[in-house]
N, CA, C and O atoms as CSV, one atom per row, in Angstrom:
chain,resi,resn,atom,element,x,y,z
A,1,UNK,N,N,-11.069,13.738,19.909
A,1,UNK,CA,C,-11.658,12.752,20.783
A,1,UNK,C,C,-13.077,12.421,20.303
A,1,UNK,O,O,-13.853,13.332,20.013
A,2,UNK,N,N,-13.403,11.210,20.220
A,2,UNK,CA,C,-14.644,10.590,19.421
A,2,UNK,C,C,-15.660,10.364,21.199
A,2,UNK,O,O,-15.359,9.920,22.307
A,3,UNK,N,N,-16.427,10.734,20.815
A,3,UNK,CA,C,-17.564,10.722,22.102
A,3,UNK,C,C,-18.398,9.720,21.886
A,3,UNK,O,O,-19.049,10.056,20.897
A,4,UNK,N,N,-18.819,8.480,22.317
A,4,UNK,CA,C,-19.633,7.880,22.248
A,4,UNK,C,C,-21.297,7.407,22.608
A,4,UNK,O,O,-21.574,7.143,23.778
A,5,UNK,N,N,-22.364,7.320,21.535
A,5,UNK,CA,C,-23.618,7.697,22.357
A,5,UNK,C,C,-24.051,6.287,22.756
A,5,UNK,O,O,-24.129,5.305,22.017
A,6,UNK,N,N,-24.295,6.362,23.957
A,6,UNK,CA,C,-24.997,4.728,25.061
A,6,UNK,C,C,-26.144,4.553,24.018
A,6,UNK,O,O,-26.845,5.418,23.492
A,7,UNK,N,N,-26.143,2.884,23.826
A,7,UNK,CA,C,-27.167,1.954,23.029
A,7,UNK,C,C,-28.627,2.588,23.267
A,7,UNK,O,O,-29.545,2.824,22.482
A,8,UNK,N,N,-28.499,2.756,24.541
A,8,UNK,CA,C,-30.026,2.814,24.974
A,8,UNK,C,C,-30.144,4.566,24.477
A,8,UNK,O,O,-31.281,4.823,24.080
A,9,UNK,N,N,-29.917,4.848,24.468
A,9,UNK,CA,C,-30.132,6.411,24.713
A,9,UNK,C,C,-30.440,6.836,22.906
A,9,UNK,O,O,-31.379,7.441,22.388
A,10,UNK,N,N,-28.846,6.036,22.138
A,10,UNK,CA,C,-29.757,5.960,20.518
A,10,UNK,C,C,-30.746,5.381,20.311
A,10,UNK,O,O,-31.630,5.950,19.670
A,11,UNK,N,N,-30.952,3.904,20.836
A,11,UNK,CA,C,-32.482,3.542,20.714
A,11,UNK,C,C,-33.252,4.507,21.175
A,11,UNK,O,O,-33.976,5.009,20.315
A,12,UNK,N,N,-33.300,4.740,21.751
A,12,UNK,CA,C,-34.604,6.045,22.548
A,12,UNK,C,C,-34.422,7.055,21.064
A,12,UNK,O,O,-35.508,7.036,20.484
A,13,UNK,N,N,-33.775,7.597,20.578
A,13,UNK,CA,C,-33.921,8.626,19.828
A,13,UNK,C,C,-34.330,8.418,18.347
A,13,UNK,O,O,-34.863,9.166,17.527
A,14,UNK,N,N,-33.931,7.256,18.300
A,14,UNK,CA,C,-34.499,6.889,17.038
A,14,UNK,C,C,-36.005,6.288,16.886
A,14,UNK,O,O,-36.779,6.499,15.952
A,15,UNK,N,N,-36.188,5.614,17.855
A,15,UNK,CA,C,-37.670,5.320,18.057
A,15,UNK,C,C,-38.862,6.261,18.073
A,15,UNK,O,O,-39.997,6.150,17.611
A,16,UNK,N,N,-37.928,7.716,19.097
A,16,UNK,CA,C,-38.962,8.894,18.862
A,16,UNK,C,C,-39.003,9.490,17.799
A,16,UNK,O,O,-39.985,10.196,17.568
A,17,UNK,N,N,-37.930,9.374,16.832
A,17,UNK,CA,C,-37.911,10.074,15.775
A,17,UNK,C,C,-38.847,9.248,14.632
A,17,UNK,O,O,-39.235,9.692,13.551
A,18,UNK,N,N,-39.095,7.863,15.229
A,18,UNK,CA,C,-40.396,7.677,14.008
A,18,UNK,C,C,-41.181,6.928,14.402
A,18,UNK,O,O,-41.391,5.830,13.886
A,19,UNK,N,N,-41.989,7.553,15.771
A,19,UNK,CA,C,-43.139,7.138,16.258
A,19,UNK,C,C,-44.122,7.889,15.744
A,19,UNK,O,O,-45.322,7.628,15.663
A,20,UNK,N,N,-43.463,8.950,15.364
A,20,UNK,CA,C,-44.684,9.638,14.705
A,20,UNK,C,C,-45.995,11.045,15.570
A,20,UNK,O,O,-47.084,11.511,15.237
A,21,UNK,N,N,-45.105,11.226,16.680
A,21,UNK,CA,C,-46.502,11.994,17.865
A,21,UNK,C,C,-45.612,13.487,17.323
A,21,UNK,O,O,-44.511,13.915,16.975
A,22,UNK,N,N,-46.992,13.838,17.556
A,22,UNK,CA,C,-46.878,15.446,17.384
A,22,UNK,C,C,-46.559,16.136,18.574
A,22,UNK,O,O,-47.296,15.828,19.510
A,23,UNK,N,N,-45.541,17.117,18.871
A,23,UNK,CA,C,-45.857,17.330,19.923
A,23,UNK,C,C,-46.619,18.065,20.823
A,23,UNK,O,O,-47.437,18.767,20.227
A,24,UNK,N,N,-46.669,18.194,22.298
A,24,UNK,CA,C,-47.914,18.294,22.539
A,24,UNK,C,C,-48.342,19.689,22.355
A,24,UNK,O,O,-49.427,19.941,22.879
A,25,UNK,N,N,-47.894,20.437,21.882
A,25,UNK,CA,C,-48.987,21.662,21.287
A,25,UNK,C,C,-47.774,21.876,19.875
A,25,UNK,O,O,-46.566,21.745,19.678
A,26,UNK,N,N,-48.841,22.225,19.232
A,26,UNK,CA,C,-47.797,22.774,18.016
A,26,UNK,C,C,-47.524,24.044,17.807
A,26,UNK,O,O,-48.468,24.833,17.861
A,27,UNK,N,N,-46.202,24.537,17.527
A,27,UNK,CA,C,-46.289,26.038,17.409
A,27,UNK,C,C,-46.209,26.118,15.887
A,27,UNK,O,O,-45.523,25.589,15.012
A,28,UNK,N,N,-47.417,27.198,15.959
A,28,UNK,CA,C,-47.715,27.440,14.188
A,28,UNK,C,C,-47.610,28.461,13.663
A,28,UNK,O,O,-48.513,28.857,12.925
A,29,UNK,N,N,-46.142,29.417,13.946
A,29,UNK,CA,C,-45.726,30.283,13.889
A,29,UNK,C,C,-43.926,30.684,14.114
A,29,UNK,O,O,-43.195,30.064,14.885
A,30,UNK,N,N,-43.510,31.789,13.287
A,30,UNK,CA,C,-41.810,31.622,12.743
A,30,UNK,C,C,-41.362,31.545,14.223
A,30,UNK,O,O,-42.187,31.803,15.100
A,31,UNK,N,N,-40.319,31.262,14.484
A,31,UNK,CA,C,-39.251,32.208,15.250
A,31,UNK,C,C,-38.999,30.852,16.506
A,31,UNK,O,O,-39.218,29.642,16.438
A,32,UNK,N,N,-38.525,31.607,17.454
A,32,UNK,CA,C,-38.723,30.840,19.232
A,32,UNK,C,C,-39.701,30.858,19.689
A,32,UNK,O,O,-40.538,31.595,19.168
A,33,UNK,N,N,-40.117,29.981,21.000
A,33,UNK,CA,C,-41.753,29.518,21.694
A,33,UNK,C,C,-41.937,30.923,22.144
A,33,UNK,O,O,-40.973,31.534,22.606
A,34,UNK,N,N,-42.737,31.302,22.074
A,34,UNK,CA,C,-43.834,32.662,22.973
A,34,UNK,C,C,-43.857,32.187,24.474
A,34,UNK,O,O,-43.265,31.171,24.840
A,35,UNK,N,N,-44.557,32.969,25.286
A,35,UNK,CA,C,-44.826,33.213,26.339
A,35,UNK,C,C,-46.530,32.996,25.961
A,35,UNK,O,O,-46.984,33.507,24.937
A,36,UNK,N,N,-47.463,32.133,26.959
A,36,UNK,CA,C,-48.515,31.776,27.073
A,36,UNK,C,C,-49.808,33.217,26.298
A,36,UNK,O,O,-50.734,33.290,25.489
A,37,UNK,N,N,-49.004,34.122,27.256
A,37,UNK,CA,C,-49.772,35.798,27.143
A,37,UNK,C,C,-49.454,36.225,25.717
A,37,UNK,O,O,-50.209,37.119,25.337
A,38,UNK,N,N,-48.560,35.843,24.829
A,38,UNK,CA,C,-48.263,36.659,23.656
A,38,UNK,C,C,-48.828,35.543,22.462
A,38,UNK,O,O,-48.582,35.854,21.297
A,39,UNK,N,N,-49.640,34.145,22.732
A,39,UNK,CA,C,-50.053,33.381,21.790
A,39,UNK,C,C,-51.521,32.953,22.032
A,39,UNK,O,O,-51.861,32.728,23.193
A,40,UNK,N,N,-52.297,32.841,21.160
A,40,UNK,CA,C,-53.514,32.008,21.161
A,40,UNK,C,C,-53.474,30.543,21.301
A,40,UNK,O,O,-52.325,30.190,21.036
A,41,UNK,N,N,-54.162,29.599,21.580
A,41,UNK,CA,C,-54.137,28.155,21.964
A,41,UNK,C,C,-55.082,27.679,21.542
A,41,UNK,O,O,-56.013,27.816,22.336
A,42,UNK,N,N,-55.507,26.866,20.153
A,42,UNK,CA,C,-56.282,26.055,20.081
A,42,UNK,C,C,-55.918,24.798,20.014
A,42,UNK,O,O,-55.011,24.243,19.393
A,43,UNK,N,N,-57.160,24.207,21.099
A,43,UNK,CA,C,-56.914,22.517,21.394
A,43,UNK,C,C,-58.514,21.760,20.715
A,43,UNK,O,O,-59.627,22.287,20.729
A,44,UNK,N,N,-58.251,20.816,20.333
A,44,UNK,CA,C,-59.066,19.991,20.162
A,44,UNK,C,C,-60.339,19.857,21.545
A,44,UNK,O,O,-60.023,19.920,22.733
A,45,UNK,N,N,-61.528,19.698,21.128
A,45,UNK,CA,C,-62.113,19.606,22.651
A,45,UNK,C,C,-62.898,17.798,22.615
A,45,UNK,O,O,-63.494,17.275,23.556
A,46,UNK,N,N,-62.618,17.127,21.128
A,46,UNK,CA,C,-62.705,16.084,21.234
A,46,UNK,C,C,-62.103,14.972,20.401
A,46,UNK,O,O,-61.769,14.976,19.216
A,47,UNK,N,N,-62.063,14.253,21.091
A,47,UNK,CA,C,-60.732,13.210,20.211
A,47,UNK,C,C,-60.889,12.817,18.927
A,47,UNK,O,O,-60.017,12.099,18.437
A,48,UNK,N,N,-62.114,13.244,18.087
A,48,UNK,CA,C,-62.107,12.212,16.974
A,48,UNK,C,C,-61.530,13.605,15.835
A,48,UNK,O,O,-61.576,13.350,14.631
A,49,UNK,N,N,-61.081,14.832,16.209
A,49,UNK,CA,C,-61.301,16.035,15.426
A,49,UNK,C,C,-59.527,16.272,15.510
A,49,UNK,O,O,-58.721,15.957,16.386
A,50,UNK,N,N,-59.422,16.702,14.693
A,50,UNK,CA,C,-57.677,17.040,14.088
A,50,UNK,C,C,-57.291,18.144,13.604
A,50,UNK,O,O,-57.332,18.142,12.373
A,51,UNK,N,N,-56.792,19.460,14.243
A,51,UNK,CA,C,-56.469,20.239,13.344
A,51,UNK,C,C,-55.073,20.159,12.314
A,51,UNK,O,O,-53.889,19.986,12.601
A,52,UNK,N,N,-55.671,20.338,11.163
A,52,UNK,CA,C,-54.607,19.775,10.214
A,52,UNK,C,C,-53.723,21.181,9.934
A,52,UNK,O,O,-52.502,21.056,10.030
A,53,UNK,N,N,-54.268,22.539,9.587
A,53,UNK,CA,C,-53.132,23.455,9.241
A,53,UNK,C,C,-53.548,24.443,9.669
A,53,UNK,O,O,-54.731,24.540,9.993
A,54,UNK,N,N,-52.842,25.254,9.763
A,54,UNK,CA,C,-53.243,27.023,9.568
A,54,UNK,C,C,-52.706,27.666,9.249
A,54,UNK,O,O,-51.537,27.850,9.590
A,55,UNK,N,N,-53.437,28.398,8.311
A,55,UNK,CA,C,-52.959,29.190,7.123
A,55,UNK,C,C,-52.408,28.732,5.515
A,55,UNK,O,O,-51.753,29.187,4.577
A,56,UNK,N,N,-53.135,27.556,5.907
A,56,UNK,CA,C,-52.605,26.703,4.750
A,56,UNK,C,C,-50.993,25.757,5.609
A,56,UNK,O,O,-50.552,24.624,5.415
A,57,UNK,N,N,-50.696,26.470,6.202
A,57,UNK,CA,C,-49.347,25.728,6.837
A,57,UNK,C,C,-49.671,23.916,7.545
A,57,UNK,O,O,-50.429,23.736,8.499
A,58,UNK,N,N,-49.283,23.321,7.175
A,58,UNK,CA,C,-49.779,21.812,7.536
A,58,UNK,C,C,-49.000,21.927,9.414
A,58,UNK,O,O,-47.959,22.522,9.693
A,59,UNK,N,N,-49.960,21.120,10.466
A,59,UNK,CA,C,-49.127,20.744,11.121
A,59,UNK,C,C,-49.489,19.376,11.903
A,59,UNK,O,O,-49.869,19.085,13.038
A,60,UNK,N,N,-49.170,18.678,10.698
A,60,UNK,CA,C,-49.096,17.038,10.629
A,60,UNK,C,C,-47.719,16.331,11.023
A,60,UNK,O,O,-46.753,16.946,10.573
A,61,UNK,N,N,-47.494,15.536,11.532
A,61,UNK,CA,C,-46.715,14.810,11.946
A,61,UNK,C,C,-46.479,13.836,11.142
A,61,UNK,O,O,-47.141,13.774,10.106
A,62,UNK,N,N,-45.489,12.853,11.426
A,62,UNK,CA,C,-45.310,11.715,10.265
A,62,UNK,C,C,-46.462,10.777,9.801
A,62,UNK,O,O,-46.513,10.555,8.591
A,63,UNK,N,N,-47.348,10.226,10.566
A,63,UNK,CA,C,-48.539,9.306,10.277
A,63,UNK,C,C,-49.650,10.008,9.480
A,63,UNK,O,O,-50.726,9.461,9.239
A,64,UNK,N,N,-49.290,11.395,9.040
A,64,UNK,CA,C,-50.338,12.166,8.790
A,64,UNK,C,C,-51.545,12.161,10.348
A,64,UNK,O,O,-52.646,11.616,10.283
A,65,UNK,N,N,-51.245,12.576,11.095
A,65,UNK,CA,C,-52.130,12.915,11.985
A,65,UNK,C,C,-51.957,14.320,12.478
A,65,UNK,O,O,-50.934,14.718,13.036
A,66,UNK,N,N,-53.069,15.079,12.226
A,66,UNK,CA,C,-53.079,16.347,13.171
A,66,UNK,C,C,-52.689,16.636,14.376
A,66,UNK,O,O,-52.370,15.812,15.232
A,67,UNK,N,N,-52.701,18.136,14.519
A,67,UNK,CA,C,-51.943,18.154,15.705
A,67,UNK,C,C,-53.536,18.680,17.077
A,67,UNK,O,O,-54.524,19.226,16.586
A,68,UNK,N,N,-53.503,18.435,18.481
A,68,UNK,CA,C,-54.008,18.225,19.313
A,68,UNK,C,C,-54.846,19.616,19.836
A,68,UNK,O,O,-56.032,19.788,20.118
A,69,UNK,N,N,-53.543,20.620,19.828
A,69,UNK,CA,C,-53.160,21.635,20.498
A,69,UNK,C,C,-52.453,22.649,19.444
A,69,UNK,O,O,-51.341,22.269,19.079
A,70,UNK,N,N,-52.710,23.335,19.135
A,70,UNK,CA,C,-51.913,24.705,18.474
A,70,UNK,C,C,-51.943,25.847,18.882
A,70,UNK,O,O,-52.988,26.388,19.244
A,71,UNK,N,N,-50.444,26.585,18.895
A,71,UNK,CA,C,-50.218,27.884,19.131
A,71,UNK,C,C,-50.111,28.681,17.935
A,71,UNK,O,O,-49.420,28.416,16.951
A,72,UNK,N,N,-51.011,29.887,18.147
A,72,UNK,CA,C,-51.139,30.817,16.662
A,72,UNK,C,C,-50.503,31.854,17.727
A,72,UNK,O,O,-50.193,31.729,18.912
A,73,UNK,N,N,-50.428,33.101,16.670
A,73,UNK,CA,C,-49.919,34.791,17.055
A,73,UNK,C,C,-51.417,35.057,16.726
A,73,UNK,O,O,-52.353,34.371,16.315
A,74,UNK,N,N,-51.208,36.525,17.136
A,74,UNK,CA,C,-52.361,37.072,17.266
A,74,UNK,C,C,-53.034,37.356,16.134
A,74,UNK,O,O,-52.185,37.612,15.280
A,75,UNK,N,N,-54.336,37.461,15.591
A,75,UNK,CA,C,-54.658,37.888,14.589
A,75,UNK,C,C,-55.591,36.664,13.685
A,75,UNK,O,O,-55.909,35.507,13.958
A,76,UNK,N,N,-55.790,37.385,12.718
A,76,UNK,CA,C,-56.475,36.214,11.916
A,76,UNK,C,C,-56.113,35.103,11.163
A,76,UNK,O,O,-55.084,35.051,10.490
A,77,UNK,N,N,-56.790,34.370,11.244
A,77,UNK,CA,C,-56.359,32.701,10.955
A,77,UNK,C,C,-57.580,32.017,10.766
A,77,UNK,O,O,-58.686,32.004,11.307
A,78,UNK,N,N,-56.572,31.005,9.070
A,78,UNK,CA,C,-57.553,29.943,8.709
A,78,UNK,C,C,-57.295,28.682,9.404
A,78,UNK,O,O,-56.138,28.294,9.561
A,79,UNK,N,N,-58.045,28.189,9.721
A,79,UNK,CA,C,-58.202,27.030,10.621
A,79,UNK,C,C,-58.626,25.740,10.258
A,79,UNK,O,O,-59.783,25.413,10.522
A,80,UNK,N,N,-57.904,24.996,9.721
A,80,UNK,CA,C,-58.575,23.350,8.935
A,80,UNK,C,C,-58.317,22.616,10.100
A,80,UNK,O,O,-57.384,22.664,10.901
A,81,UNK,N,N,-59.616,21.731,10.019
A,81,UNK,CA,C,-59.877,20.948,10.791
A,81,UNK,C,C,-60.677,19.460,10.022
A,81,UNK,O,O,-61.315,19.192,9.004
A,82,UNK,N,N,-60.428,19.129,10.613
A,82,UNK,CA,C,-60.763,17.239,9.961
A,82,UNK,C,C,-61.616,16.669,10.866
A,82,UNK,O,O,-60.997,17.192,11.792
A,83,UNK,N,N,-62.463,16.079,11.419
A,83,UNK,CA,C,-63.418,15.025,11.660
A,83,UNK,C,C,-62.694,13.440,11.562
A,83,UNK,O,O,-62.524,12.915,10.462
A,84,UNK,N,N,-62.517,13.136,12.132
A,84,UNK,CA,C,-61.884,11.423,11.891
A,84,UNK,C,C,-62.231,10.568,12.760
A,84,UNK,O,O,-61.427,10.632,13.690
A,85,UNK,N,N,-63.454,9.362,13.045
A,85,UNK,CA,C,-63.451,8.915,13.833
A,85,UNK,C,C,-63.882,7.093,13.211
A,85,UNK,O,O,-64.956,6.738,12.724
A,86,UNK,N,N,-62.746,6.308,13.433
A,86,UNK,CA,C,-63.145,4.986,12.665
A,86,UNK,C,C,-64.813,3.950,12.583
A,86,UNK,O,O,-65.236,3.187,11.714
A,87,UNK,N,N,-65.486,4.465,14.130
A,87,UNK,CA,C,-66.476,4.034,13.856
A,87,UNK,C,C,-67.486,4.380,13.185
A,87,UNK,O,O,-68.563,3.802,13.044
A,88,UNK,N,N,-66.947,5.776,12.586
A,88,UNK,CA,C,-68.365,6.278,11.478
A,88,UNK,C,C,-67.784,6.369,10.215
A,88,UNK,O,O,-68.271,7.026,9.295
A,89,UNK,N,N,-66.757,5.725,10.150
A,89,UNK,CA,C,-66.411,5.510,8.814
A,89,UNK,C,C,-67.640,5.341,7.100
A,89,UNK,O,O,-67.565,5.693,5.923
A,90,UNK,N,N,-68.434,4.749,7.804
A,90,UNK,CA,C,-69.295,4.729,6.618
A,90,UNK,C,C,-70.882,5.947,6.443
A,90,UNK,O,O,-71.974,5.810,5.892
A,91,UNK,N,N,-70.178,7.172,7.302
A,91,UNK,CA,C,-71.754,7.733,7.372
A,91,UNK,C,C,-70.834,8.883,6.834
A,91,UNK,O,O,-69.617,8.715,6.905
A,92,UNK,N,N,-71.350,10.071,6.286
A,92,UNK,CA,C,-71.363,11.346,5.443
A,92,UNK,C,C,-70.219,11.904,6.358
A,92,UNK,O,O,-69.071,11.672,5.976
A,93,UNK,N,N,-70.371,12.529,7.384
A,93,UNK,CA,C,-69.415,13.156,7.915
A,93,UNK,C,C,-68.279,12.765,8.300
A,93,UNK,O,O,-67.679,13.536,9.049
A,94,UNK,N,N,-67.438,11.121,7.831
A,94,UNK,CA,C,-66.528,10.629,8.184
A,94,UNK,C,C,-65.125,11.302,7.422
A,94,UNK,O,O,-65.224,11.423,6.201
A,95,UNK,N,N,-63.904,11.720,8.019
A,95,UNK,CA,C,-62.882,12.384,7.181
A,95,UNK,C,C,-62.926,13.724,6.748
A,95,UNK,O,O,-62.027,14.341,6.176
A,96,UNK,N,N,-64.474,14.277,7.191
A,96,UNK,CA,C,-64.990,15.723,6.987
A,96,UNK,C,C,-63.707,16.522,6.788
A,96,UNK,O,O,-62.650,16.119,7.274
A,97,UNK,N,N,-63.783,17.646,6.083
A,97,UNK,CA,C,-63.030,18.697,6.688
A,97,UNK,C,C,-63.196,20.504,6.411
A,97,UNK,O,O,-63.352,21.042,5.315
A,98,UNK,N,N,-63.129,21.016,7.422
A,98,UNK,CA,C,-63.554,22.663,7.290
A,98,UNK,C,C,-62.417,23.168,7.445
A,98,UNK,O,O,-61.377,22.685,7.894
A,99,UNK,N,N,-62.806,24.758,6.816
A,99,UNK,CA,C,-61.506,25.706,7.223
A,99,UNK,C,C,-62.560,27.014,8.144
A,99,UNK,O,O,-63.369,27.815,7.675
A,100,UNK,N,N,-62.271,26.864,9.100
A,100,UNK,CA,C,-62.612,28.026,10.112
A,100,UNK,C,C,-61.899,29.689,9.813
A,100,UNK,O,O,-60.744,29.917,9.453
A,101,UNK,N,N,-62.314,30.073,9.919
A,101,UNK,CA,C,-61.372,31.286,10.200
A,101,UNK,C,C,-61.871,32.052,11.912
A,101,UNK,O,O,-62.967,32.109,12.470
A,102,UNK,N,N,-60.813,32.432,12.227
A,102,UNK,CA,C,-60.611,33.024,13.602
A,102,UNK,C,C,-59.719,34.530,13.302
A,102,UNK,O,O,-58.900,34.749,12.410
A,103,UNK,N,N,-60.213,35.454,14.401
A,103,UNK,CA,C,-59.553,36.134,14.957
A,103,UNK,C,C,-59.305,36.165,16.024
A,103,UNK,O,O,-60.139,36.719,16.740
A,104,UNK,N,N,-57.718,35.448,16.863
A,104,UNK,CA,C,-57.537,35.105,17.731
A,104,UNK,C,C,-57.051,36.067,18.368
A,104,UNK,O,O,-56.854,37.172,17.861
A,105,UNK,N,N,-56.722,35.676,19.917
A,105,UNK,CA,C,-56.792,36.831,20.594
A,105,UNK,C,C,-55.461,36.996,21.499
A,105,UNK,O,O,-55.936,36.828,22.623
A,106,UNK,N,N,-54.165,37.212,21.669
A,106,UNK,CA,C,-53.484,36.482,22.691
A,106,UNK,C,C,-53.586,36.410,24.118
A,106,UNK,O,O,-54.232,37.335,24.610
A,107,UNK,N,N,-53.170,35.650,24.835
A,107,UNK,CA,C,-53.120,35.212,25.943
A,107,UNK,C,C,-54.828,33.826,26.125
A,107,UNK,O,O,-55.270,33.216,27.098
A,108,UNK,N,N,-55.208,33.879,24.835
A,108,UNK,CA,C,-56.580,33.328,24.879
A,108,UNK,C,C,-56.541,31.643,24.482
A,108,UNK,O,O,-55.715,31.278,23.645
A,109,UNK,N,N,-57.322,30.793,25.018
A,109,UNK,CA,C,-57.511,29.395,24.641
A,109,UNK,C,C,-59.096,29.664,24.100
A,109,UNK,O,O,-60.077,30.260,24.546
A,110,UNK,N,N,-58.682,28.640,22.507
A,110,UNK,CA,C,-60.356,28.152,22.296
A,110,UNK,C,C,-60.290,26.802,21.418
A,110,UNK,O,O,-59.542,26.347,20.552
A,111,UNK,N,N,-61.350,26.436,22.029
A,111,UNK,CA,C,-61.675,25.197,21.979
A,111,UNK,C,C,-62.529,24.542,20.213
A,111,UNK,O,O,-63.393,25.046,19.495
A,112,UNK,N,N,-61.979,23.652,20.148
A,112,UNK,CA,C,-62.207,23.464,18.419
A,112,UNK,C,C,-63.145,21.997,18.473
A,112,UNK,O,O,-62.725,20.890,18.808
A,113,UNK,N,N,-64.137,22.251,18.163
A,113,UNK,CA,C,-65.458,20.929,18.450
A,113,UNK,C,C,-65.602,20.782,17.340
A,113,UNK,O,O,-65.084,21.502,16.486
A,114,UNK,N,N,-66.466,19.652,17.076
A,114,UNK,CA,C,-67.282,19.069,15.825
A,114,UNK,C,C,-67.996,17.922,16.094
A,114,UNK,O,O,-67.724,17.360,17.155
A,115,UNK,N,N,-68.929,17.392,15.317
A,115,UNK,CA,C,-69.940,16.808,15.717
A,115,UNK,C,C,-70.144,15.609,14.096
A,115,UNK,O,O,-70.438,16.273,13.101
A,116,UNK,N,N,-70.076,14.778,13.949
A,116,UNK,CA,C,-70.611,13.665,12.576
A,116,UNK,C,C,-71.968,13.300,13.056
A,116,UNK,O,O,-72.273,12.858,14.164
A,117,UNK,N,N,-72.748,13.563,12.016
A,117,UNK,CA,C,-74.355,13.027,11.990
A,117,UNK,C,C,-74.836,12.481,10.577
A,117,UNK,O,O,-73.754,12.451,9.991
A,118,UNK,N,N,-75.659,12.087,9.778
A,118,UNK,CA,C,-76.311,11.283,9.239
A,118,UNK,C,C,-75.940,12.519,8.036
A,118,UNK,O,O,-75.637,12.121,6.911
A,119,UNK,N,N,-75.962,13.434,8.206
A,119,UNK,CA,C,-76.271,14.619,7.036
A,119,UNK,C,C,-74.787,15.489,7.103
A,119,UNK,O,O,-74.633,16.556,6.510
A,120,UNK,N,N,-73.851,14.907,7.840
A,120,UNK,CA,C,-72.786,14.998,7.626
A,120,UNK,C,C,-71.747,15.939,9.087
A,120,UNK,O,O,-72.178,15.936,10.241
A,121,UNK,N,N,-70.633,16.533,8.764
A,121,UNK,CA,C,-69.923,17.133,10.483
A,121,UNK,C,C,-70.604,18.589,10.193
A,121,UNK,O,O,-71.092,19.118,9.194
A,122,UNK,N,N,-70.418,18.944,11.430
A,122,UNK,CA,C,-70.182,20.266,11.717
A,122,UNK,C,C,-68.794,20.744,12.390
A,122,UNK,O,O,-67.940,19.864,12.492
A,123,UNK,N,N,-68.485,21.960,12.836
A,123,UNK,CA,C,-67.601,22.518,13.300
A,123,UNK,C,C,-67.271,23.616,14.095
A,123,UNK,O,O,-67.335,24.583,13.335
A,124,UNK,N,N,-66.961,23.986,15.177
A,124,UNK,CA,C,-67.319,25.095,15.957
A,124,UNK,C,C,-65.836,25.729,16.717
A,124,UNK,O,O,-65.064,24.847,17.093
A,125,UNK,N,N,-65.469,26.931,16.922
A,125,UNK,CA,C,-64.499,27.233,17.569
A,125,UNK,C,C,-65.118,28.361,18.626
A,125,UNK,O,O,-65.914,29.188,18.181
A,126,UNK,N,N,-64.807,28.378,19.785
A,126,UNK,CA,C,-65.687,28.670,20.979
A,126,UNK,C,C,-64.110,29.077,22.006
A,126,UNK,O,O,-63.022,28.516,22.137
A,127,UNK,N,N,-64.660,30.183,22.506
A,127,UNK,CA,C,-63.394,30.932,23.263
A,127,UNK,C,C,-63.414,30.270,24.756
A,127,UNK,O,O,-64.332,30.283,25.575
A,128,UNK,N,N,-62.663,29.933,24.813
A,128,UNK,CA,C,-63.093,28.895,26.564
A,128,UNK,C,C,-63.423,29.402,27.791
A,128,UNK,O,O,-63.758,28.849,28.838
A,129,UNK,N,N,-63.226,30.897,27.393
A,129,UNK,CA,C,-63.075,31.663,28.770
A,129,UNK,C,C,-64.333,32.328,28.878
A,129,UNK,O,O,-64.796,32.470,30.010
A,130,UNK,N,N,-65.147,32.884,27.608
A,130,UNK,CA,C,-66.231,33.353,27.516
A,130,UNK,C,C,-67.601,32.011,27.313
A,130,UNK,O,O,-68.688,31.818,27.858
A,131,UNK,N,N,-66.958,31.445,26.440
A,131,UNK,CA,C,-68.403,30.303,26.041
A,131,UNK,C,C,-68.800,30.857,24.320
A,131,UNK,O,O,-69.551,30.236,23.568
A,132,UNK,N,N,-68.111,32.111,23.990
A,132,UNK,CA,C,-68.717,32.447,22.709
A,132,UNK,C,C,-68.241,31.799,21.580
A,132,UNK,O,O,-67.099,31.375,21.399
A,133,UNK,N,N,-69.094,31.756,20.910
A,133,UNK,CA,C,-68.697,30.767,19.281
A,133,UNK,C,C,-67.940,31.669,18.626
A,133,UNK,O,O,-68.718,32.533,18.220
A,134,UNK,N,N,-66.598,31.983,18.240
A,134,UNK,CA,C,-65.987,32.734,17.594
A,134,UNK,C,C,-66.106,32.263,15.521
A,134,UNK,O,O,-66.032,32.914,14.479
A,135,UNK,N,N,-66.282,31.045,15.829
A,135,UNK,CA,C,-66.470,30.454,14.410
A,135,UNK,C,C,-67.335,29.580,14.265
A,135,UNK,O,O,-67.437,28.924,15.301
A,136,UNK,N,N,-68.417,29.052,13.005
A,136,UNK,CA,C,-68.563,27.855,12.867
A,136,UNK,C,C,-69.157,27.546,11.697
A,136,UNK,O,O,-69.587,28.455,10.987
A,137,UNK,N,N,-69.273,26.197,11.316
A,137,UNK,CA,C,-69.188,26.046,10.191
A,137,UNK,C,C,-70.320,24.524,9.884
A,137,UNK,O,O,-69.860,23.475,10.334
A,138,UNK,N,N,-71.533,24.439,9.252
A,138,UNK,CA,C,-71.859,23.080,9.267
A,138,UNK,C,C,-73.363,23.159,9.984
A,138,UNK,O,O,-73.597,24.318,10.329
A,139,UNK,N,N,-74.304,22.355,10.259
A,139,UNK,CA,C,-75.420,22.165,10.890
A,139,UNK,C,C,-75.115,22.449,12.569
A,139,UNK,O,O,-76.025,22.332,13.390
């Protein structure tokens, strides 16, 4: 028996399949999703900043755009992050990019900042719950 899939429902799937969004947290690590308590969470804390991989592991989506939100395991981690924001396209810190390293913590969120100025980005990773700079990198 041949099963048939409704018009709308393949449109829907094919459209998501190359819109290109990351989803909304990335897991950057083998296996099935964790439990909140057994993973670290880094999110972007402002829109123009992208984390592109960790551990060297890319987690880019089709447009090449970073992902928002990432879930690591516990432990240490390199952390690339990008700077991208079109209106400073023409000043030093435009397209920036650092590799952080962290020792993350589970059950923990931290927050991944950066800043473009005249003399170029900076970069900061900051535990959300404490306020402490766990990393940073830049002026």
């Amino acid at each position: 028996m041949v099963t048939r899939m409704p018009a709308v429902t393949l449109f829907c799937a094919v459209l998501a399949s190359l819109s290109g969004c990351c989803p909304a947290v990335w897991q950057a690590y083998p296996g099935d999703a964790r439990a909140a308590s057994d993973v670290a969470r880094l999110v972007a804390a402002v829109p123009e900043l992208r984390i592109h991989a960790v551990d060297g592991e890319p987690t880019m989506c089709l447009r090449d755009t970073g992902a928002r939100a990432v879930d690591v395991a516990p432990g240490e981690h390199d952390v690339t992050v990008r700077w991208c924001r079109p209106e400073t396209e023409y000043l030093p810190g435009y397209g920036a990019v650092a590799v952080l390293r962290i020792d993350a913590v589970a059950g923990r969120t931290y927050q991944v900042s950066g800043r473009a100025g005249l003399d170029g980005a900076s970069f900061m990773v900051m535990d959300a719950e404490t306020g402490r700079v766990v990393s940073a990198t830049g002026r």
